[in-house]
N, CA, C and O of each residue as an XYZ file, in Angstrom:
656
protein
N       2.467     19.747      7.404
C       1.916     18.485      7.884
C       0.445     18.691      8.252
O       0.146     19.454      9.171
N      -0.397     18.081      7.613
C      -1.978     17.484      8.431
C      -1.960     17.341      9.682
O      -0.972     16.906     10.272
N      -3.048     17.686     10.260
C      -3.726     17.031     11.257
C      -3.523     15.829     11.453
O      -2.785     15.674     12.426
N      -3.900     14.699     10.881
C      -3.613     13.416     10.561
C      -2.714     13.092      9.871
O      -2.625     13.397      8.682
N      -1.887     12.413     10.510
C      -0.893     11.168     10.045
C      -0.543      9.964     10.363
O       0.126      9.949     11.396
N      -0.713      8.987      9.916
C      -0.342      7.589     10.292
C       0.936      6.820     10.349
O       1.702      6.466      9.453
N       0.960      6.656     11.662
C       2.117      6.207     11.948
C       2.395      4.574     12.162
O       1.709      3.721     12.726
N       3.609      4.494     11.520
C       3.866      3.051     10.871
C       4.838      2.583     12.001
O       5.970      3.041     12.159
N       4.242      1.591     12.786
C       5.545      1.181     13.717
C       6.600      0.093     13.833
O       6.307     -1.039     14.218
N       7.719      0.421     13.525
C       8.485     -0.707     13.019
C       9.680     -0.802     14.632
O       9.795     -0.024     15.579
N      10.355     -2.075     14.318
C      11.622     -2.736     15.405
C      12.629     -1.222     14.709
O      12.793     -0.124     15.243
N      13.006     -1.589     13.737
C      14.079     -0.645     13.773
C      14.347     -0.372     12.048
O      15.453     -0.049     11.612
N      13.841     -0.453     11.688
C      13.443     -0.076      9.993
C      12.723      1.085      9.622
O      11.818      0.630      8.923
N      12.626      1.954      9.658
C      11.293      3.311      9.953
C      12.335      3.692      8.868
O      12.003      3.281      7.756
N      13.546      4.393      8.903
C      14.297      5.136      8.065
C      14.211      4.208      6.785
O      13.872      4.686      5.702
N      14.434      3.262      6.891
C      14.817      2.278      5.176
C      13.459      1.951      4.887
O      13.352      2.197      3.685
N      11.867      1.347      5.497
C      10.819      2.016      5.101
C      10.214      3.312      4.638
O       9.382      3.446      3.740
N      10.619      4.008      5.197
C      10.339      5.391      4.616
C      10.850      6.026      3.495
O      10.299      6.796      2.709
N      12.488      5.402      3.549
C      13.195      5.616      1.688
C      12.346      5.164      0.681
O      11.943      5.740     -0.329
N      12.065      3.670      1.253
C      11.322      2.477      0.008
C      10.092      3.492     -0.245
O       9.841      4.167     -1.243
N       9.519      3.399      0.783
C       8.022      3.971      0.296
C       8.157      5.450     -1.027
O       7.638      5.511     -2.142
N       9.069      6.483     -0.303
C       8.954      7.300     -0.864
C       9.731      6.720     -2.381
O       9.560      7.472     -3.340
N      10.277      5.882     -2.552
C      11.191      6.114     -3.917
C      10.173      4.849     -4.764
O      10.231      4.593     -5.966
N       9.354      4.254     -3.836
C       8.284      3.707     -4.984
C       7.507      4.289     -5.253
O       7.256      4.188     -6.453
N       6.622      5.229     -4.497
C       5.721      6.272     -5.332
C       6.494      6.953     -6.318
O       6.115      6.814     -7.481
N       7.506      7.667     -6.098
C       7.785      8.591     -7.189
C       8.087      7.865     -8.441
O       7.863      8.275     -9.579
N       8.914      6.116     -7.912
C       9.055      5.473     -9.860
C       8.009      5.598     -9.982
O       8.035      6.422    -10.897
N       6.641      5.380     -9.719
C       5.820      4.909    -10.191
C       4.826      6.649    -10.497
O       3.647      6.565    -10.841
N       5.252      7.567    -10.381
C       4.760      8.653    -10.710
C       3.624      9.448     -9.568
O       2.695     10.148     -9.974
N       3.822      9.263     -8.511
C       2.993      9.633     -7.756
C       4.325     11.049     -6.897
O       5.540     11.044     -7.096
N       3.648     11.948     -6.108
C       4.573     12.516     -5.557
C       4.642     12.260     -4.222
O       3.659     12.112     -3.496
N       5.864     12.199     -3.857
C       6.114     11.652     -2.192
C       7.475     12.212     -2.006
O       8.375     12.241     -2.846
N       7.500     12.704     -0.639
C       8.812     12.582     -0.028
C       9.279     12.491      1.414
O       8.372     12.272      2.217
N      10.456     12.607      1.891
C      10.932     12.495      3.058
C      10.805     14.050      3.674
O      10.667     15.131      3.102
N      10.899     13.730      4.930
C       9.947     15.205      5.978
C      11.378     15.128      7.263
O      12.547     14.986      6.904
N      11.106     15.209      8.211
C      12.046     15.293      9.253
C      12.066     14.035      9.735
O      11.141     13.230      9.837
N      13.901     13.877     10.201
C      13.832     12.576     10.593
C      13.878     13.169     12.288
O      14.122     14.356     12.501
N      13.630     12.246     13.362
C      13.667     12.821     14.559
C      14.658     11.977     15.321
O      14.258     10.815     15.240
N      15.960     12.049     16.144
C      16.744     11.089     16.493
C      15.985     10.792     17.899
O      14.949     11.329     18.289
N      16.635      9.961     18.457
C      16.647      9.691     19.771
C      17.580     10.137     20.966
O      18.770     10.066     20.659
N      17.378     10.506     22.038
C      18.419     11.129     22.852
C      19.075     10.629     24.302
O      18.392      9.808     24.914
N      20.130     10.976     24.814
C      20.474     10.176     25.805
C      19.543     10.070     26.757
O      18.694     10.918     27.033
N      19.772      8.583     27.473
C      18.448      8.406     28.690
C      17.332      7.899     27.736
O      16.355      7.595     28.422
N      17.137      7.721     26.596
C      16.026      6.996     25.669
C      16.509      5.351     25.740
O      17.557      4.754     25.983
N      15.343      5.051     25.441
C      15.679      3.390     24.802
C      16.549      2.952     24.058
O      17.024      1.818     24.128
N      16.827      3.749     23.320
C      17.301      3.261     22.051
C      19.076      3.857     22.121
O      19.372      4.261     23.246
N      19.855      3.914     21.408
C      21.015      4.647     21.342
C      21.178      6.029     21.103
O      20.837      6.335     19.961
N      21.555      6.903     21.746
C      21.413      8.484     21.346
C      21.948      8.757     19.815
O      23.016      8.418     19.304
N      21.075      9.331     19.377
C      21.462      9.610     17.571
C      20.633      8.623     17.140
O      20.019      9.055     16.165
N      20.293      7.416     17.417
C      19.507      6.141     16.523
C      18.183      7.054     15.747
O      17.770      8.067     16.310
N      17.774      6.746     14.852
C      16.600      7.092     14.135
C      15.050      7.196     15.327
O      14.788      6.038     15.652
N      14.706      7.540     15.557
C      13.639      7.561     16.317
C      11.969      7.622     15.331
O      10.940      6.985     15.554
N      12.249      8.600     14.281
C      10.709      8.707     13.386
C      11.240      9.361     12.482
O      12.197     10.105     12.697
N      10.605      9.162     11.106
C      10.964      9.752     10.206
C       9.847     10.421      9.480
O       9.067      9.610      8.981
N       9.475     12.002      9.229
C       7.850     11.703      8.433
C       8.413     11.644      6.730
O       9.444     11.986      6.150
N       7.598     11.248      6.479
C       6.993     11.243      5.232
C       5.736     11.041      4.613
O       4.876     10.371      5.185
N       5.430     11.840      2.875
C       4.168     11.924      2.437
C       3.951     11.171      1.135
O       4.995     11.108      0.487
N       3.183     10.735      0.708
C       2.632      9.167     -0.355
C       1.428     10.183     -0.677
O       0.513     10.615      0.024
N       1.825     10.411     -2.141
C       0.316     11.547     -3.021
C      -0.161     11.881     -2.126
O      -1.334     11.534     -1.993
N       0.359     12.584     -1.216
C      -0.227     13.938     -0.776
C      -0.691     13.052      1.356
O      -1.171     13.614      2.341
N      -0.343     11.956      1.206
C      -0.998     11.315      2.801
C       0.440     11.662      3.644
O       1.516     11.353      3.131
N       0.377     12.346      5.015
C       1.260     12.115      5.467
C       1.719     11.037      6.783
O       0.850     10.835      7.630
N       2.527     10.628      6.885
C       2.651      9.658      7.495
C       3.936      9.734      8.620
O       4.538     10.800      8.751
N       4.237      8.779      9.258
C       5.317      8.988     10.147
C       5.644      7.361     10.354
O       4.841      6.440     10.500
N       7.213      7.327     10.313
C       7.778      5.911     10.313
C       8.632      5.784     11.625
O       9.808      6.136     11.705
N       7.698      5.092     12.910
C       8.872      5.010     14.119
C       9.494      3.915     14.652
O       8.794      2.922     14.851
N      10.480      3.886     14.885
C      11.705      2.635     15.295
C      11.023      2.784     16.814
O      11.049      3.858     17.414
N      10.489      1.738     17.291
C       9.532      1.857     18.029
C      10.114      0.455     19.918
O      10.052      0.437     21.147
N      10.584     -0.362     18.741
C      11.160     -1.657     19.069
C      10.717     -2.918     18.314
O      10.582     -2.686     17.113
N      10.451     -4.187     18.667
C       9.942     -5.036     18.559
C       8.707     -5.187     19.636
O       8.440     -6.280     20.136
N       8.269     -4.463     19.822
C       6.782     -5.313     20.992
C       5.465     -4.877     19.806
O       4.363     -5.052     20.325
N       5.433     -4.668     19.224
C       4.249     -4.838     18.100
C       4.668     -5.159     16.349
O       5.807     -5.387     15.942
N       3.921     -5.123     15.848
C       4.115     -5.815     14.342
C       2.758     -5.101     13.501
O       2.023     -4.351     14.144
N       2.540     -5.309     12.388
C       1.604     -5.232     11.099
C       0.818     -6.153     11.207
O       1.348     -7.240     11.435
N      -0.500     -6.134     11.112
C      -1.298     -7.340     10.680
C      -1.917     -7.047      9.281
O      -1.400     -6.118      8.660
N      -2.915     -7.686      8.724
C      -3.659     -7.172      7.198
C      -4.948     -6.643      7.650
O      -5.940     -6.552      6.926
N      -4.873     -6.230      9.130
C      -6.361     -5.893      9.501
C      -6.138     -4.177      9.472
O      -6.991     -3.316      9.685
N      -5.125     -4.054      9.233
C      -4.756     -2.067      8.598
C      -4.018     -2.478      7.385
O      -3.197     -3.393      7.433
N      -4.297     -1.801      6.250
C      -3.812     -2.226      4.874
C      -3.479     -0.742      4.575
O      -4.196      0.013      5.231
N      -2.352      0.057      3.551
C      -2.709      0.777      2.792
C      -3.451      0.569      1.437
O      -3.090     -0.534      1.029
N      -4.180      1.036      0.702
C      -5.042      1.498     -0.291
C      -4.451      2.008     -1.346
O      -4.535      3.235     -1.382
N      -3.664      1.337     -2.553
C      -3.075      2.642     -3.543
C      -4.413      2.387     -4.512
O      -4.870      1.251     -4.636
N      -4.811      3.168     -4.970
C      -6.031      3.486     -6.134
C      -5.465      3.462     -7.454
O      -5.160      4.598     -7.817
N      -5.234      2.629     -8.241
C      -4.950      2.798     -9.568
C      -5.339      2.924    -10.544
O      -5.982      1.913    -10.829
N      -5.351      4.144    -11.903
C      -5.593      4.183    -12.824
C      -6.291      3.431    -13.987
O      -7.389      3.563    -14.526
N      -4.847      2.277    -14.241
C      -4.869      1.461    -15.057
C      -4.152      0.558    -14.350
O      -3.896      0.468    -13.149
N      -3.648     -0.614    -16.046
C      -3.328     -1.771    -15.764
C      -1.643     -1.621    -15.278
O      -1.033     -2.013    -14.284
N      -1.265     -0.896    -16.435
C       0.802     -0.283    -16.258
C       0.438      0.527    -14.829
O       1.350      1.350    -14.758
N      -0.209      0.670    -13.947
C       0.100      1.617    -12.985
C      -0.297      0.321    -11.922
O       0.523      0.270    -11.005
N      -1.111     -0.487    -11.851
C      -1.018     -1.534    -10.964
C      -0.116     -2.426    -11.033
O       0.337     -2.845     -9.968
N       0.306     -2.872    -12.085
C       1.572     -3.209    -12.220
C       3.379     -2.419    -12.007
O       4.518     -2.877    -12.103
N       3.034     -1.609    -11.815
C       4.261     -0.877    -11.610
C       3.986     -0.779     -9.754
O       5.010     -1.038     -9.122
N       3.275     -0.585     -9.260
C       3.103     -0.373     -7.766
C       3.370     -2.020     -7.173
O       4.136     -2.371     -6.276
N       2.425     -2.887     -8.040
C       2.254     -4.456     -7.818
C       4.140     -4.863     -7.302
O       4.597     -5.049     -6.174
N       4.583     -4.873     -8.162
C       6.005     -5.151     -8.568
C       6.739     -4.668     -7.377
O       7.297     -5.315     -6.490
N       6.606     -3.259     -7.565
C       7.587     -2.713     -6.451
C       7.476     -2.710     -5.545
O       8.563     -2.638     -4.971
N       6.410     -2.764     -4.715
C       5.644     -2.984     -3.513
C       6.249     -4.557     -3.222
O       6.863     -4.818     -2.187
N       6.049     -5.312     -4.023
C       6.281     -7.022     -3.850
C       7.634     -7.221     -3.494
O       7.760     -8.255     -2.838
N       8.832     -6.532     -3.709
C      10.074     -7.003     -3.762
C      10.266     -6.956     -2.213
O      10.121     -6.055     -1.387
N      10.808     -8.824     -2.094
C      11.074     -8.925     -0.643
C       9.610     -9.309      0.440
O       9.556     -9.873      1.533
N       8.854     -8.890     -0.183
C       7.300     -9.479      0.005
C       6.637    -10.562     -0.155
O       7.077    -11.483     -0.842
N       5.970    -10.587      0.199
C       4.524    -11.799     -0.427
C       3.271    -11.348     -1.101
O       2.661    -10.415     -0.579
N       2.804    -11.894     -2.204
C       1.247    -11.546     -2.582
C       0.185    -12.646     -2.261
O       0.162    -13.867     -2.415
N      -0.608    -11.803     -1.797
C      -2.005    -12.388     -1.460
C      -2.922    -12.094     -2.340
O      -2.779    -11.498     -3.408
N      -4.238    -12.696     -1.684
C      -5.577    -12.321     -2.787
C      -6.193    -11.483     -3.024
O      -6.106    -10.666     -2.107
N      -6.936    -11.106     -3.908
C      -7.706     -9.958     -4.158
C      -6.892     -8.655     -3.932
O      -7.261     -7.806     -3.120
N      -5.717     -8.526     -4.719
C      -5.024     -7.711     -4.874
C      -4.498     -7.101     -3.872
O      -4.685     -5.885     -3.833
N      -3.782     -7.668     -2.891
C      -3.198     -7.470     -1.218
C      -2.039     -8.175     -1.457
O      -1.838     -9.067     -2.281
N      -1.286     -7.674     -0.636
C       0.366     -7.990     -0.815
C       0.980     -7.570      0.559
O       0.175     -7.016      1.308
N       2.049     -7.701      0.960
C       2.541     -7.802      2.046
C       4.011     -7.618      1.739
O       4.676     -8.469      1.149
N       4.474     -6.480      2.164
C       6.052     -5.529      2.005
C       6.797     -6.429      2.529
O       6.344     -7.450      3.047
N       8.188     -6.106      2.438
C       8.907     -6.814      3.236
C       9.303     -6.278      4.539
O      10.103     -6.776      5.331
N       8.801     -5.463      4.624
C       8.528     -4.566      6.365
C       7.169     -5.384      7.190
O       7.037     -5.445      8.412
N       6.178     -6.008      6.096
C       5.095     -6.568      7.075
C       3.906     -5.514      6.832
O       2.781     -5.768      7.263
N       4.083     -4.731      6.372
C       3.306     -3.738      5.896
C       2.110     -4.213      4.746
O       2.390     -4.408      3.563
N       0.833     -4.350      5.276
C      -0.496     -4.558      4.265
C      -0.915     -3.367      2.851
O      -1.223     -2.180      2.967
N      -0.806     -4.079      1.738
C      -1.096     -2.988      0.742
C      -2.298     -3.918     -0.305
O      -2.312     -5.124     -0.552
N      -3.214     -2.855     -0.755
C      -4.183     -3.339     -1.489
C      -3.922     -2.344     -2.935
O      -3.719     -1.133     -2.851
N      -3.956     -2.891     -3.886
C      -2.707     -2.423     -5.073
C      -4.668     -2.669     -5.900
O      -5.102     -3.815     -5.782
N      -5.620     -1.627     -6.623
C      -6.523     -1.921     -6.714
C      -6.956     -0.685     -8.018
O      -6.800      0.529     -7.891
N      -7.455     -1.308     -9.098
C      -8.023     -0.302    -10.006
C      -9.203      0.821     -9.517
O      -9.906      0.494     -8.561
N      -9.347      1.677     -9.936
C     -10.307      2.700     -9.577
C     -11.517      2.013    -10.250
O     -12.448      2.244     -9.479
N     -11.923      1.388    -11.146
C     -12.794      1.474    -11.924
C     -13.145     -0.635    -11.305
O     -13.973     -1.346    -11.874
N     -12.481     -0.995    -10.407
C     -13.238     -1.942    -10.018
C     -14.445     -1.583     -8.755
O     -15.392     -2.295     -8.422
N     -14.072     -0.332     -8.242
C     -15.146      0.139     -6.982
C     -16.765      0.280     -7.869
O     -17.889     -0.084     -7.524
N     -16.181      1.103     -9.364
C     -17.631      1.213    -10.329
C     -17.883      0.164    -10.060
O     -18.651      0.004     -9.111
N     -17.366     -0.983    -10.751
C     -17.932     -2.528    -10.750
C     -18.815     -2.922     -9.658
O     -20.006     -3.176     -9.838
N     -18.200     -2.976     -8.460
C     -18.562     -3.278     -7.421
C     -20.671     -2.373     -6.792
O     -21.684     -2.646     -6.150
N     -20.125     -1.442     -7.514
C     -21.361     -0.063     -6.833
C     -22.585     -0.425     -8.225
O     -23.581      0.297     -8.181
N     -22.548     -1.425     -9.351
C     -23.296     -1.148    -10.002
C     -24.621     -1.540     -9.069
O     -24.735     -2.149     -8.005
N     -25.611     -0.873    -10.015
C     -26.560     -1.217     -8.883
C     -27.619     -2.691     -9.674
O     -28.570     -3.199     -9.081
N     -27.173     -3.095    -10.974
C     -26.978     -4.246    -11.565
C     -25.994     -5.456    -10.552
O     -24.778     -5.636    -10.623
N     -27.116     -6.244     -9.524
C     -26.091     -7.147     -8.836
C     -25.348     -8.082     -9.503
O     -24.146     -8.279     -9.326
N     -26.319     -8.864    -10.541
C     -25.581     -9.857    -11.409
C     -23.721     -9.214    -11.743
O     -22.629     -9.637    -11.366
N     -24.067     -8.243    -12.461
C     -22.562     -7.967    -12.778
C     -21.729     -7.270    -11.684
O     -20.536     -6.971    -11.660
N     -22.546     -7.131    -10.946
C     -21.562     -6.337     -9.877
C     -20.269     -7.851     -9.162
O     -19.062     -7.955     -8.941
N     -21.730     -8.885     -9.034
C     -21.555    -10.433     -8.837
C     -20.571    -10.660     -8.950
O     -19.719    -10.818     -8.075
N     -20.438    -10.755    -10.592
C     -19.565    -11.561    -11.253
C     -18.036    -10.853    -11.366
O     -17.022    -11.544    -11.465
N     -18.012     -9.223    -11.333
C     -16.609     -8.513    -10.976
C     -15.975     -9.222     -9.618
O     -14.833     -9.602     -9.359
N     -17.457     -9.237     -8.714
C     -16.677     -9.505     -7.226
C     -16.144    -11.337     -7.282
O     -15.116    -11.771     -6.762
N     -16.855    -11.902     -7.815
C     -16.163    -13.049     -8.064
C     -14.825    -13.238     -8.834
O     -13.928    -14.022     -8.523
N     -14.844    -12.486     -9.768
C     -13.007    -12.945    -11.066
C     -12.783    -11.701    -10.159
O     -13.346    -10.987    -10.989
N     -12.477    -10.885     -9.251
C     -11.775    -10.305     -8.440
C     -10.807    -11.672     -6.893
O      -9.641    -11.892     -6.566
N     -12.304    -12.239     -6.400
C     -12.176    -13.454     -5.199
C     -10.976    -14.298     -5.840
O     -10.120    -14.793     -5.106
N     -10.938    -14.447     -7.238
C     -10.143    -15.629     -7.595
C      -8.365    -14.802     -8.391
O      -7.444    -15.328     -9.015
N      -8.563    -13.645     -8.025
C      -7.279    -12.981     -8.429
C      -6.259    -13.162     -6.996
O      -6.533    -13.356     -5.811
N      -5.100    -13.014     -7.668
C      -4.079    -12.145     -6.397
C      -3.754    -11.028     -6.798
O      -4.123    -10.057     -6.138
N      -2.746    -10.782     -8.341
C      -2.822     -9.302     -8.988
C      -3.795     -8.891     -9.734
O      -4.111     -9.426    -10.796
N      -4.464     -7.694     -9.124
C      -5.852     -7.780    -10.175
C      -5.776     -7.090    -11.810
O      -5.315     -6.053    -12.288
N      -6.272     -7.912    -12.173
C      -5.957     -7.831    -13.833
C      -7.667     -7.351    -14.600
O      -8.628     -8.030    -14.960
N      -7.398     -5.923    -14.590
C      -8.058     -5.073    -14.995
C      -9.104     -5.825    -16.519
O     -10.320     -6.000    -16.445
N      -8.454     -6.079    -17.478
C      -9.344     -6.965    -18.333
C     -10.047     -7.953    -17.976
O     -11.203     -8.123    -18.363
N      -9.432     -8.718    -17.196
C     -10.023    -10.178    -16.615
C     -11.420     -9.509    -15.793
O     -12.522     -9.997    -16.048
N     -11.317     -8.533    -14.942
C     -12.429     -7.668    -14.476
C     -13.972     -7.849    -15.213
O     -15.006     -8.496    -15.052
N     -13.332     -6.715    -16.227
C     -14.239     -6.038    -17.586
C     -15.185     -7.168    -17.888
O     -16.410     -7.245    -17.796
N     -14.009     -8.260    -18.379
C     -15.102     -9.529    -18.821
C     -15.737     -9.907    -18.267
O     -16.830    -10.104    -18.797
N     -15.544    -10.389    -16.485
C     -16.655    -11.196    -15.737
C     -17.609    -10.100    -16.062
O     -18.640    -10.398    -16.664
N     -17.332     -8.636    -15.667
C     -18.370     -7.977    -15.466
C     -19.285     -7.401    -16.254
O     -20.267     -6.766    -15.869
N     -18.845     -7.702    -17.771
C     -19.451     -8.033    -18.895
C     -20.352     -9.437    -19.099
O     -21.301     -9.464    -19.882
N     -20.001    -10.431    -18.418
C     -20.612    -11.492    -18.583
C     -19.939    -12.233    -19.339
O     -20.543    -12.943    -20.143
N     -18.738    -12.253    -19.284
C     -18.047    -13.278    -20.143
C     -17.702    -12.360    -21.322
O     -16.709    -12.623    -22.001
N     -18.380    -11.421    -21.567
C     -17.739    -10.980    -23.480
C     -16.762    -10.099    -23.369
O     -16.788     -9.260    -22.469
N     -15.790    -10.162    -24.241
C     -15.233     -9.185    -24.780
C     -15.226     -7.808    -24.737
O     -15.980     -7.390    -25.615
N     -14.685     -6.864    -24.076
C     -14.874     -5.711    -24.202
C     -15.798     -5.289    -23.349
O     -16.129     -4.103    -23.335
């Protein structure tokens, strides 16, 4: 385990978040897995034996999932970040990430844990960094008007409309 890990605080879902997470990175080809789960003990809040934290790691980040209670929640003002390749790899995260969820704009989505994810090509940050504003512009605009971002649709604004 890192130094750093981020911990995800859920009512009482940490264990069945932490399955999901790990078994959507790996469909989707990334490596992840489950770490120690930690129970809870008599004289705790919770029921002795109940799940208390579970860690786990997402390509290489490690993290920790704790049954915490209900007195806090997720907002979209902490998101995770998956960086994608291509188009089949934002779509394969898009999808699985979504089930039981909601999608939002500019390629942000919302788990069915409440959990913020930004599902995002690698090669739209180029877009974004050209030091050509016009096209940088026009990526960041046909990005504003996406929810799943669609890697061609990109290319073109940031082409200027053409092809390729």
């Amino acid at each position: 385990m890192s130094k750093l890990s981020l911990c995800l605080w859920f009512d009482e879902a940490a264990e069945e978040a932490a399955r999901f997470y790990v078994e959507t990175f790996q469909a989707c080809g990334q490596p992840a897995g489950l770490g120690d789960t930690m129970r809870y003990t008599e004289g705790s809040p919770r029921p002795a034996g109940s799940v208390l934290s579970v860690g786990f790691t997402l390509a290489g980040q490690d993290f920790i999932a704790l049954n915490g209670g209900p007195h806090f929640t997720f907002t979209p003002a902490i998101s995770l970040f998956v960086t994608c390749a291509d188009q089949p790899e934002i779509d394969r995260f898009w999808e699985a990430l979504l089930v039981g969820g909601s999608p939002q704009r500019c390629g942000w989505l919302t788990d069915r844990f409440g959990v913020s994810w930004q599902v995002v090509p690698a090669r739209l940050g180029e877009m974004l960094r050209d030091p050509d504003r016009e096209r940088a512009g026009r990526a960041m605009q046909a990005m504003l008007g996406m929810v799943k971002l669609d890697i061609a649709a990109l290319e073109a604004a940031y082409a200027g409309g053409r092809a390729g």
